[in-house]
FIVOBA-8411 format. One record per residue: residue in one letter; x, y, z of N, C-alpha, C, O in turn. Coordinates in Angstrom, 2 decimals, padded with zeros to 5 digits. Example, Ala and Ser with C-alpha at 12.3 -4.5 7.8 and 13.67 -1.06 7.14 Angstrom:
BEGIN
(node "a"; (013.19; -005.69; 007.80); (012.30; -004.50; 007.80); (013.20; -003.30; 007.80); (014.24; -003.32; 008.46))
(node "s"; (012.85; -002.25; 007.08); (013.67; -001.06; 007.14); (012.90; 000.03; 007.87); (013.41; 001.14; 008.04))
END
This chain:
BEGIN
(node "x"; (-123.41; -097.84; -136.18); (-124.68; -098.51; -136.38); (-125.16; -099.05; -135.03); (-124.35; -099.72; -134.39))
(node "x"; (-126.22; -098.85; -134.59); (-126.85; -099.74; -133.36); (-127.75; -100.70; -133.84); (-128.93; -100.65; -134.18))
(node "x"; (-126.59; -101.93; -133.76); (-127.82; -102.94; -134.02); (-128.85; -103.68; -133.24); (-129.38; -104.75; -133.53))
(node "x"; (-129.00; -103.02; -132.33); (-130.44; -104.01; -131.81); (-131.44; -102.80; -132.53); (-132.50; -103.23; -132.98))
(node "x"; (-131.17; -101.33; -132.67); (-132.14; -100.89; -133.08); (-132.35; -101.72; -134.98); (-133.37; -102.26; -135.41))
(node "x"; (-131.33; -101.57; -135.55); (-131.13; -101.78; -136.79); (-131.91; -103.48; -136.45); (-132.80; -103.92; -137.18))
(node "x"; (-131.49; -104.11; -135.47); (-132.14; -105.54; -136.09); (-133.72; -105.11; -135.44); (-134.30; -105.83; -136.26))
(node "x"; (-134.42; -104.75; -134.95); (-135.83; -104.47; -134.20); (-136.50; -103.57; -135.14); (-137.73; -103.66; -135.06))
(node "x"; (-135.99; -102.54; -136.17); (-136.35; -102.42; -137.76); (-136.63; -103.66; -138.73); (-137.62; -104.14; -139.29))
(node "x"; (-135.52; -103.90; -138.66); (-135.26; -105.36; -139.67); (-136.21; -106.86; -139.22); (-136.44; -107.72; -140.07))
(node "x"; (-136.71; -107.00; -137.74); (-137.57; -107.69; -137.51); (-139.32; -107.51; -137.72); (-140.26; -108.24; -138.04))
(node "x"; (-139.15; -106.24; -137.39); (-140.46; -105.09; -137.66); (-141.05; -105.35; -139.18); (-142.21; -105.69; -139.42))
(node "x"; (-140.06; -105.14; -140.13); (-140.31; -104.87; -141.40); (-140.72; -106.50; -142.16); (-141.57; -106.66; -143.05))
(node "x"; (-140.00; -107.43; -141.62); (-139.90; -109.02; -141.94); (-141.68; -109.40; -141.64); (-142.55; -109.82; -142.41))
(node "x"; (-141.72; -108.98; -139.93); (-143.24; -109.40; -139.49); (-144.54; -108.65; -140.37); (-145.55; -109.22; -140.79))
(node "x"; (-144.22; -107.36; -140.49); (-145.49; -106.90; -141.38); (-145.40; -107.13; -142.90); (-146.25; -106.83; -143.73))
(node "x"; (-144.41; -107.62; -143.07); (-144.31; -108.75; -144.05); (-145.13; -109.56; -144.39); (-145.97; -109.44; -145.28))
(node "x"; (-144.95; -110.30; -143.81); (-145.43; -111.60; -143.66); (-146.96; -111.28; -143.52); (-147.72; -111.66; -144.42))
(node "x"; (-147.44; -110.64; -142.47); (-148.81; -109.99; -142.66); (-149.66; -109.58; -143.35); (-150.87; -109.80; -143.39))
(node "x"; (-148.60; -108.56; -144.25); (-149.19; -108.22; -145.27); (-149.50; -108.75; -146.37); (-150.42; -108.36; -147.09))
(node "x"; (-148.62; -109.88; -146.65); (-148.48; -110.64; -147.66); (-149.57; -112.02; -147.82); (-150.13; -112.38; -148.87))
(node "x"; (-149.71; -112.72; -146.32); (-150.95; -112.99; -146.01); (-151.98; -112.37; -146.54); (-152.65; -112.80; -147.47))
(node "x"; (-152.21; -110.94; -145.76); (-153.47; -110.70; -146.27); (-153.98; -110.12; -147.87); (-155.10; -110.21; -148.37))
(node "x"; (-153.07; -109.66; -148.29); (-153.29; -109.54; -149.70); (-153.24; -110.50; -150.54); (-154.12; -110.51; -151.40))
(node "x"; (-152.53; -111.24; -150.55); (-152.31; -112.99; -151.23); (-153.35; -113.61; -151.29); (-154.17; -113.77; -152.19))
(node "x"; (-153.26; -114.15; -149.78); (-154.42; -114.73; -149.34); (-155.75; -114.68; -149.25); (-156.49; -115.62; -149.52))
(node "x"; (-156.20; -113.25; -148.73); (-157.73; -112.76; -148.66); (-158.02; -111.99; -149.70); (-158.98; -112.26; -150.43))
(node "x"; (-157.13; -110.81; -149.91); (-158.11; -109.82; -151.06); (-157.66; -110.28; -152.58); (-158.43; -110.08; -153.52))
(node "x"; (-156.68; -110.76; -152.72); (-156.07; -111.65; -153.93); (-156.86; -113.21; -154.02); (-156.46; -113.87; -154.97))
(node "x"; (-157.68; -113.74; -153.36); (-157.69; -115.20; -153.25); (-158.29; -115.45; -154.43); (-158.11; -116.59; -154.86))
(node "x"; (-159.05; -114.59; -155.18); (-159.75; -115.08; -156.28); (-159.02; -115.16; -157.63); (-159.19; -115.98; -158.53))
(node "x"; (-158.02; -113.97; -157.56); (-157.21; -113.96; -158.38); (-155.84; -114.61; -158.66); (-155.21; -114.61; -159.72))
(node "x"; (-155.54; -115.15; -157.55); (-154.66; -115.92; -157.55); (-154.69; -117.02; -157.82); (-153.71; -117.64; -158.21))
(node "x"; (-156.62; -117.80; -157.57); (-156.65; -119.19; -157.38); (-156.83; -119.26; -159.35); (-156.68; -120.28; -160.01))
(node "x"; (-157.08; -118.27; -159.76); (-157.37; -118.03; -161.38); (-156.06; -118.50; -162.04); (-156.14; -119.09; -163.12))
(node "x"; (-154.86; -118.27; -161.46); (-153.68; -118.03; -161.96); (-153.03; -119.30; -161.04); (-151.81; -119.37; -161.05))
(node "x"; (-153.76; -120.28; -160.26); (-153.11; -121.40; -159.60); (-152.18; -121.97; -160.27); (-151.04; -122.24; -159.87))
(node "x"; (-152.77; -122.25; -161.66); (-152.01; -123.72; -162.69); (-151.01; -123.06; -163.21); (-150.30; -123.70; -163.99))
(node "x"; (-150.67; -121.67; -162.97); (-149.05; -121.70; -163.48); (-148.07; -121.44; -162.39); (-147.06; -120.77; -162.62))
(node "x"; (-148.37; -122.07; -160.86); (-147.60; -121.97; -159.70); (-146.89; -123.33; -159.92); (-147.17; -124.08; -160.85))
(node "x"; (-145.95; -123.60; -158.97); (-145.09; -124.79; -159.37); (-146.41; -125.62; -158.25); (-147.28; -125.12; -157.54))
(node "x"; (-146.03; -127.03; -158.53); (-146.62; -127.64; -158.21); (-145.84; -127.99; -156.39); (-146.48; -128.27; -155.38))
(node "x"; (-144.77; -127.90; -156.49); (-144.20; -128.28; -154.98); (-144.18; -126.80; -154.59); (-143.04; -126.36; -154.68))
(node "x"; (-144.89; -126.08; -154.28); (-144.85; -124.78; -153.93); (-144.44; -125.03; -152.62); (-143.38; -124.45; -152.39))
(node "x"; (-145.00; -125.87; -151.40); (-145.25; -125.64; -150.26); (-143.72; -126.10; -149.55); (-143.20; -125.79; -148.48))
(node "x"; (-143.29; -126.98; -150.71); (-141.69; -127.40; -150.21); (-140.75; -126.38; -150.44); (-139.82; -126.30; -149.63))
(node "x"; (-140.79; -125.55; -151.39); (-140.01; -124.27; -151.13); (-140.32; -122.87; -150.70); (-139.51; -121.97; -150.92))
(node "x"; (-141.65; -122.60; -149.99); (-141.75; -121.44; -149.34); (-140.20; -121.29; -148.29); (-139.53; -120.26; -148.41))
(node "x"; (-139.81; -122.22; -147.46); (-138.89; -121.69; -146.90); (-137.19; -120.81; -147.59); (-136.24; -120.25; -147.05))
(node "x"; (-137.54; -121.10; -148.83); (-136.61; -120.07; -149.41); (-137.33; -118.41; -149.42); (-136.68; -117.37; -149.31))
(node "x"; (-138.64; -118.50; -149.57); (-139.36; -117.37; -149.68); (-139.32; -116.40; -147.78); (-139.51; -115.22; -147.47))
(node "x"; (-139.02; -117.52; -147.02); (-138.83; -116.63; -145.88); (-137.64; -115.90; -145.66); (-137.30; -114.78; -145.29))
(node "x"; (-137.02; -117.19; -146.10); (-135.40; -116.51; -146.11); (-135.19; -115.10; -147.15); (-134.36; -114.21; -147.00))
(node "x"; (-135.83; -115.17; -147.84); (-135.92; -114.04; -149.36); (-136.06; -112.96; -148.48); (-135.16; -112.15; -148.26))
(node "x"; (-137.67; -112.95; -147.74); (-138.00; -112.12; -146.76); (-137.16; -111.64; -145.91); (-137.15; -110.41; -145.90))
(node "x"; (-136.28; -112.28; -145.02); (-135.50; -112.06; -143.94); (-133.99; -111.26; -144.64); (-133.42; -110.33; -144.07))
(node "x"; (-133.66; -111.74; -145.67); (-132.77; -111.25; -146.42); (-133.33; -109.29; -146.80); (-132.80; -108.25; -146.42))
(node "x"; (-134.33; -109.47; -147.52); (-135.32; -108.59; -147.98); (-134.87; -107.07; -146.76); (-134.16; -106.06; -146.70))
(node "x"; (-135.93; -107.91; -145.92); (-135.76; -106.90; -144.78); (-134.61; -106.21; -144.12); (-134.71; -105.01; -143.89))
(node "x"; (-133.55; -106.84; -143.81); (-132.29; -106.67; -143.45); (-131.95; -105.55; -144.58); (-132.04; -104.39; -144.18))
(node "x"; (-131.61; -105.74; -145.83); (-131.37; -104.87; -146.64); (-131.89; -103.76; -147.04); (-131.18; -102.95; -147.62))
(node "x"; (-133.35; -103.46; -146.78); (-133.88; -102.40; -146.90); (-133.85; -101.27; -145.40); (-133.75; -100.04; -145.40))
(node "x"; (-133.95; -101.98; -144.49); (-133.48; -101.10; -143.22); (-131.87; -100.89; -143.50); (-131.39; -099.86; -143.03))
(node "x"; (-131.25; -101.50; -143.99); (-129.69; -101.19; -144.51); (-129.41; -099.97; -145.25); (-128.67; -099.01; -145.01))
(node "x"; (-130.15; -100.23; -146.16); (-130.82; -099.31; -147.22); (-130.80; -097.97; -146.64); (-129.79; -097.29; -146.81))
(node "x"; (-131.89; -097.46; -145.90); (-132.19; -096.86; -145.14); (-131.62; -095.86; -144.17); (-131.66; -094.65; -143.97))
(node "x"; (-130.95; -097.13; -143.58); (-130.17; -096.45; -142.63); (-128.69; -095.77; -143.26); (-127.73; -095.39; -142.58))
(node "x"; (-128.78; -095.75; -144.50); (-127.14; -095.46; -145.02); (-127.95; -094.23; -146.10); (-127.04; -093.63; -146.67))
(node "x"; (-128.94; -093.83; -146.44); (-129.44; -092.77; -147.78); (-130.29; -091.96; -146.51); (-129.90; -090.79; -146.55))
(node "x"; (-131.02; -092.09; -145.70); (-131.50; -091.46; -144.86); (-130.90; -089.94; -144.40); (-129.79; -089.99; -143.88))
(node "x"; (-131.23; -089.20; -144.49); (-130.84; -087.53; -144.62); (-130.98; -087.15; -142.88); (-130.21; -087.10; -141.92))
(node "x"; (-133.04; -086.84; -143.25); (-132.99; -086.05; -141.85); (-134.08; -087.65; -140.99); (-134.47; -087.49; -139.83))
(node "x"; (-134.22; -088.23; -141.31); (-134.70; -089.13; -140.66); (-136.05; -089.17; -140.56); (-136.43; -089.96; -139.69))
(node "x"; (-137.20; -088.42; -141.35); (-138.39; -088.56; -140.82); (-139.29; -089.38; -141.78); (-139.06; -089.70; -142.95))
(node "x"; (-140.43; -089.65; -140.97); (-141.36; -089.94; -141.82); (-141.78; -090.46; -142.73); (-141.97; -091.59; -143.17))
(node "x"; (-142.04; -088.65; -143.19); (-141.83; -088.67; -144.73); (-141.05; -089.31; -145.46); (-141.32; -090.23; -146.22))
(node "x"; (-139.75; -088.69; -145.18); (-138.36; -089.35; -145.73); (-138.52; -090.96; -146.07); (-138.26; -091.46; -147.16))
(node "x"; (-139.06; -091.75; -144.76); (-139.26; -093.29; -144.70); (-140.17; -093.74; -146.17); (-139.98; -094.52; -147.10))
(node "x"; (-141.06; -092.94; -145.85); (-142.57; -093.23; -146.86); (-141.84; -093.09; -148.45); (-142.03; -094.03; -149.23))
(node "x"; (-141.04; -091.95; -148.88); (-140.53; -091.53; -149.83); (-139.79; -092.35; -150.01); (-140.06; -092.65; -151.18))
(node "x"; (-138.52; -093.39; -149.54); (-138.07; -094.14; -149.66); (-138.59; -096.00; -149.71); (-138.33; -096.98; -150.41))
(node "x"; (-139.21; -095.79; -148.85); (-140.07; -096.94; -149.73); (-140.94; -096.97; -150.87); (-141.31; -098.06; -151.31))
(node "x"; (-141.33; -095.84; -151.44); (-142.29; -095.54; -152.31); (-140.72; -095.90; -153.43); (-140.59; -096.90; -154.13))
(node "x"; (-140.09; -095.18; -153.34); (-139.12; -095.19; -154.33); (-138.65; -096.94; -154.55); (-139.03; -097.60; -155.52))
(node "x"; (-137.99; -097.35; -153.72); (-138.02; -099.35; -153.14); (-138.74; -099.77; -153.89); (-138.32; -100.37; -154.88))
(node "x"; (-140.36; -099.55; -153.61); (-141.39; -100.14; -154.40); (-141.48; -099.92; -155.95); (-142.08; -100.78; -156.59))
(node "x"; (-140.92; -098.79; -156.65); (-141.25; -098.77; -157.73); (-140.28; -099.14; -158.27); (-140.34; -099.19; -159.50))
(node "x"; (-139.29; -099.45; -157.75); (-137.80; -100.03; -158.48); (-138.36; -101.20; -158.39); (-138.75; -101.47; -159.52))
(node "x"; (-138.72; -102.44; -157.35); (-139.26; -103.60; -157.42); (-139.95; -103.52; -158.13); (-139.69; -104.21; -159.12))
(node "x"; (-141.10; -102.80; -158.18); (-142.93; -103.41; -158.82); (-142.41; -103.64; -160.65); (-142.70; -104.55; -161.43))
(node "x"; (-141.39; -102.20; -160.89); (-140.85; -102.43; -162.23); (-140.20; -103.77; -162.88); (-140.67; -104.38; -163.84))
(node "x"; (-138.84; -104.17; -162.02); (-138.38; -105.63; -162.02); (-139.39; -106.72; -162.09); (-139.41; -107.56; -162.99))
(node "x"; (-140.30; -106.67; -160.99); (-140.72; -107.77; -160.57); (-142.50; -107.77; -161.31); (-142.94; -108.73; -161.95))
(node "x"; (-142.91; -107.12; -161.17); (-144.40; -107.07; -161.57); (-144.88; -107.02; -163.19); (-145.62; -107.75; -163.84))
(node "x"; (-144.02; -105.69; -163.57); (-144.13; -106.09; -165.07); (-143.60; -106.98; -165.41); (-144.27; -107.66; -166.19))
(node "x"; (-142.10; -107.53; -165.08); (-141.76; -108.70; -165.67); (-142.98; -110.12; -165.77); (-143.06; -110.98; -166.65))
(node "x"; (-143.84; -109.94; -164.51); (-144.28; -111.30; -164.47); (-145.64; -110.91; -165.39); (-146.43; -111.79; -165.72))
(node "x"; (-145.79; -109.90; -165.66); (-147.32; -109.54; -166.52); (-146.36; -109.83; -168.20); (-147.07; -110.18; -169.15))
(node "x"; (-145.08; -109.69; -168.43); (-144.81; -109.67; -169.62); (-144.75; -111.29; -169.94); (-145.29; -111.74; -170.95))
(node "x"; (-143.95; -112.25; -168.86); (-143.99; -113.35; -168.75); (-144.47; -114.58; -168.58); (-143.82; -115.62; -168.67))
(node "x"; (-145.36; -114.50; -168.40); (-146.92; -115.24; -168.07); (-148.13; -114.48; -168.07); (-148.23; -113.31; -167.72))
(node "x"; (-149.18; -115.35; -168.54); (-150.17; -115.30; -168.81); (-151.77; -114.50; -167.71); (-152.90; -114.94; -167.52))
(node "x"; (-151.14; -113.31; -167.26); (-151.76; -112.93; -165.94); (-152.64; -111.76; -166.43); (-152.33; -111.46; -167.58))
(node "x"; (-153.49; -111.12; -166.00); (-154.33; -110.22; -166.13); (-153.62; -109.39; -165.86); (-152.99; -109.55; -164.82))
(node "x"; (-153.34; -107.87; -166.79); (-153.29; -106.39; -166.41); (-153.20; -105.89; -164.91); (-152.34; -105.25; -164.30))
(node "x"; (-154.54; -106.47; -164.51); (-154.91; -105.49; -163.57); (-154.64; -106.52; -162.26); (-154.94; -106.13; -161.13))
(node "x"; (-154.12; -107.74; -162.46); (-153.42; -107.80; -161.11); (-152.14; -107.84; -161.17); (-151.65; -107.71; -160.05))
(node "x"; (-151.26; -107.99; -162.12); (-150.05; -107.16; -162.15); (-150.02; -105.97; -161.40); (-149.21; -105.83; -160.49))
(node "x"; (-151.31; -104.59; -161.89); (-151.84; -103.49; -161.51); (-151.71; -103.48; -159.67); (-151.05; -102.89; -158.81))
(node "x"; (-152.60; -104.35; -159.73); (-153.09; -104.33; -158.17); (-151.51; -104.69; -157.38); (-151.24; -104.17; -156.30))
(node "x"; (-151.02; -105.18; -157.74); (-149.15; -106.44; -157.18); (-148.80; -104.55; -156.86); (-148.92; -103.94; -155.79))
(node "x"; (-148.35; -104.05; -158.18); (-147.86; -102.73; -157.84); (-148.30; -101.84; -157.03); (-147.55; -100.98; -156.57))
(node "x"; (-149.56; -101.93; -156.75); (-150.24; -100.70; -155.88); (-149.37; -100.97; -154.43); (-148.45; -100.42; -153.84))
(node "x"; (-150.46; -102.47; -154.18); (-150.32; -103.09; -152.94); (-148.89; -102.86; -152.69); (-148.70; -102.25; -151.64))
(node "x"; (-147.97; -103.13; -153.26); (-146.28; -102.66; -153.16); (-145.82; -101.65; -152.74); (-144.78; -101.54; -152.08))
(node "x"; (-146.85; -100.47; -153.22); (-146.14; -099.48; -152.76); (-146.97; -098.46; -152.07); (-146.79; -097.25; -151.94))
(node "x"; (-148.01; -099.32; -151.61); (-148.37; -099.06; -150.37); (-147.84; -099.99; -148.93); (-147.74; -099.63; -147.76))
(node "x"; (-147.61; -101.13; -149.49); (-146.60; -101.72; -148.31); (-145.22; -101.44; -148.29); (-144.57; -101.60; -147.25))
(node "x"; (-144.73; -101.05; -149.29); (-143.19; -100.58; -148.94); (-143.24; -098.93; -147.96); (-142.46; -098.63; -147.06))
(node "x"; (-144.13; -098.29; -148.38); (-144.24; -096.99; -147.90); (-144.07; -097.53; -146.59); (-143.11; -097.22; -145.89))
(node "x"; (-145.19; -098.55; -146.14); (-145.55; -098.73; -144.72); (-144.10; -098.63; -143.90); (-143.65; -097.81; -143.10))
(node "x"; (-143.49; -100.09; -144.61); (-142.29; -100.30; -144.02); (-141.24; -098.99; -143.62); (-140.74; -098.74; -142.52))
(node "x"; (-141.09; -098.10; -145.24); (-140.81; -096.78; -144.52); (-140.64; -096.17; -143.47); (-139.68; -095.83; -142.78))
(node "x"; (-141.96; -096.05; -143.43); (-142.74; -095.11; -142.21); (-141.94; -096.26; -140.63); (-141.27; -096.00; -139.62))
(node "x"; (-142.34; -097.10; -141.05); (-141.69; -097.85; -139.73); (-140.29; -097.64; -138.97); (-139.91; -097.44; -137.82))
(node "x"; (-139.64; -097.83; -140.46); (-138.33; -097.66; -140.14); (-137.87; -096.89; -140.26); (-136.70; -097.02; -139.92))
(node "x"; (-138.16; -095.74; -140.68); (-138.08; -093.92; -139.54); (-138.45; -093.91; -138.12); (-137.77; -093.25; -137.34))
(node "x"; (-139.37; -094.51; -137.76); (-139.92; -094.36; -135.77); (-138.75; -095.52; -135.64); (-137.73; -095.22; -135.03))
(node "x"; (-138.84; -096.38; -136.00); (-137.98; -097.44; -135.36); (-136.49; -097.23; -135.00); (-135.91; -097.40; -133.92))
(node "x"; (-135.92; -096.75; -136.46); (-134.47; -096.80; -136.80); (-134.18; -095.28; -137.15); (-133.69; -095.02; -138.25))
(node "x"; (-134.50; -094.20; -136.16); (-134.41; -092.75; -136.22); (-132.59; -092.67; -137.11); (-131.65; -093.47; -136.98))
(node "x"; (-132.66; -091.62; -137.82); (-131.71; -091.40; -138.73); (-131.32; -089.70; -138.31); (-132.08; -088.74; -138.16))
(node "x"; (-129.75; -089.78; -138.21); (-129.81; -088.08; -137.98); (-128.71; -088.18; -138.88); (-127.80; -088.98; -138.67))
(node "x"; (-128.76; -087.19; -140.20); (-127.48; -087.24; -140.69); (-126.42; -088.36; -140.88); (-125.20; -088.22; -140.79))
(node "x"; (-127.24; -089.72; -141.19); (-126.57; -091.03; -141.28); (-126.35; -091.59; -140.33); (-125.77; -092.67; -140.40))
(node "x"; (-126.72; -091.07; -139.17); (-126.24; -091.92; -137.93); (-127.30; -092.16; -137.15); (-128.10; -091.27; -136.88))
(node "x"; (-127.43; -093.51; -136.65); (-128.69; -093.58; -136.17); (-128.25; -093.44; -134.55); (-127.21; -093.89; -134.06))
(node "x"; (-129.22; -092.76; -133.88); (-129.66; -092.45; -132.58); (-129.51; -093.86; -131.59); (-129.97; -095.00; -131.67))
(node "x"; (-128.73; -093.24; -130.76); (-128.81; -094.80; -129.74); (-130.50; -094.68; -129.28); (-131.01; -095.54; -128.57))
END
């Protein structure tokens, strides 16, 4: 394993994270979220730092991921594997919360898209980043 490449994936994937999550949350979600405010906990802002750590955890494991199922290393391969990531999550995590609370269809809907169009991303990243040849990554 080379880990500065493996951690410079794993930092890569954490930051557009966070980015992404911003901007979908925040900007193209803001209306829909602020709809669905009153069933957020009320000390939200005192435990986001578990949510980074989630993240940082998150990331680490999916470049892990990655770097151990990874075949020929490309691309594609990346995109296909996060697409796959994402729909194992969006399943766990998205329907559960549309079955579990009181949320609209279609942003459950939208949670999944956005998922697996950001997991793809990450993918794609961590193929250029964390090149894979036959399980072994490239110094």
């Amino acid at each position: 394993m080379n880990v500065k490449r493996f951690l410079l994936a794993s930092l890569a994937v954490f930051t557009v994270g966070m980015v992404w999550g911003g901007l979908v949350h925040l900007v193209l979600l803001r209306e829909a979220n602020a709809a669905i405010a009153h069933l957020m906990r009320p000390d939200l802002a005192g435990k986001m730092w578990m949510s980074v750590v989630a993240s940082v955890g998150f990331a680490l494991l999916f470049v892990l991921g990655y770097s151990r199922f990874a075949r020929r290393g490309t691309v594609g391969e990346g995109i296909v594997y996060g697409a796959f990531f994402a729909a194992v999550a969006g399943l766990l995590v998205d329907v559960n919360q549309y079955v579990l609370y009181p949320i609209p269809g279609t942003l459950a809907c939208t949670w999944f898209l956005a998922g697996m169009l950001e997991f793809g991303l990450y993918g794609a990243l961590v193929s250029w980043l964390y090149p894979v040849a036959l399980g072994n990554p490239t110094s």
